[in-house]
Phi, psi and omega in degrees: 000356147355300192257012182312302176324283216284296182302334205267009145298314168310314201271326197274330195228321159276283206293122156322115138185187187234119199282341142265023169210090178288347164268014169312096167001285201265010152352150154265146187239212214202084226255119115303058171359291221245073177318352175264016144255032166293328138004285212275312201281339187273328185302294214286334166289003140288331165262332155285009152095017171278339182211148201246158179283344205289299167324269170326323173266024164226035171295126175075059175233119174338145188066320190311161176265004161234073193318340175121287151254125186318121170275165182288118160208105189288328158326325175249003184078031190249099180335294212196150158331032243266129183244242165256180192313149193097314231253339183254333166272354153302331179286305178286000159285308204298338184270284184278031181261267209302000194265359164280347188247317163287326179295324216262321159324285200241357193085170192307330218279319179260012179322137146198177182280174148208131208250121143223180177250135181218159190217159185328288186327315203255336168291328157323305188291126175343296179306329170298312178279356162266004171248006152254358154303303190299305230289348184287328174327272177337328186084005198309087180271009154250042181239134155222143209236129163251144167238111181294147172219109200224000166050036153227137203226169191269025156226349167182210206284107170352302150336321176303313188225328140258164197218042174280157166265104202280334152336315220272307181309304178282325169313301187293349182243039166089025193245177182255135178226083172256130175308149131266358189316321195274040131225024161242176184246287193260124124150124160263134194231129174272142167255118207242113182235155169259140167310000000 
């Protein structure tokens, strides 16, 4: 629930949709990376009338529909798959790559953003740095990544195996990279956007 904050702005305040027609074209839509924060994703889809408390209180229960890591069901607004590490910011490069291709087609008229959460464990994984290379190439100026950086990984502490500067990183393949460190207390968390 690390990231409670950071959704329930989003969801309140930002992300575009219609909590009764989760399949509106022109959603914005919402990518999860790190499926053991599914919790924080299920909670705020409970208040958008997407999931019963009932639901929540069978989590990670044979059958239940909130299985732990979210399976794709758009009907509840839930994007992608969150599978293994990585794999929900590559589908949100990949949504807004096709949402710029739409964009570049028809106009402003199917415009929208696309958001994900992303975490130490999955900027790690390869596939993530190769889907934050294309997306600064590209210039993807409809993407923003909040990244929790909690210097912690599921198997141990970030440090342990890498000593990258990851700001540093996203800087160099083109991305706006703003701190939040000054309005959190223990955790530094980055908003990672393209120009």
């Amino acid at each position: 629930m690390g990231g409670a904050d950071f959704i329930h702005i989003l969801f309140s305040e930002y992300l575009n949709f219609d909590p009764d027609n989760p399949n509106w074209i022109n959603r914005d839509r919402f990518f999860l990376d790190p499926g053991h924060m599914s919790t924080m994703l299920y909670s705020i889809l409970t208040l958008t009338g997407h999931f019963k408390v009932d639901d929540l209180k069978n989590f990670r229960q044979w059958g239940s529909p909130t299985p732990g890591h979210p399976e794709l069901d758009l009907t509840r607004m839930i994007e992608n798959t969150s599978g293994p590490l990585g794999q929900g910011h590559t589908m949100a490069v990949g949504a807004a790559i096709a949402e710029r291709f739409l964009v570049s087609r028809f106009g402003n008229l199917v415009a929208h953003k696309t958001y994900a959460y992303i975490s130490d464990g999955g900027v790690q994984e390869e596939i993530s740095q190769g889907a934050g290379r294309i997306a600064g190439h590209l210039g993807l100026n409809n993407l923003i990544l909040f990244y929790d950086s909690n210097d912690i990984q599921l198997s141990t502490e970030t440090k342990a195996v890498t000593s990258e500067d990851t700001a540093m990183k996203y800087k160099s393949w083109g991305w706006n990279v703003l701190s939040m460190t000054e309005i959190t207390i223990s955790r530094s968390e980055l908003l990672l956007t393209l120009h």
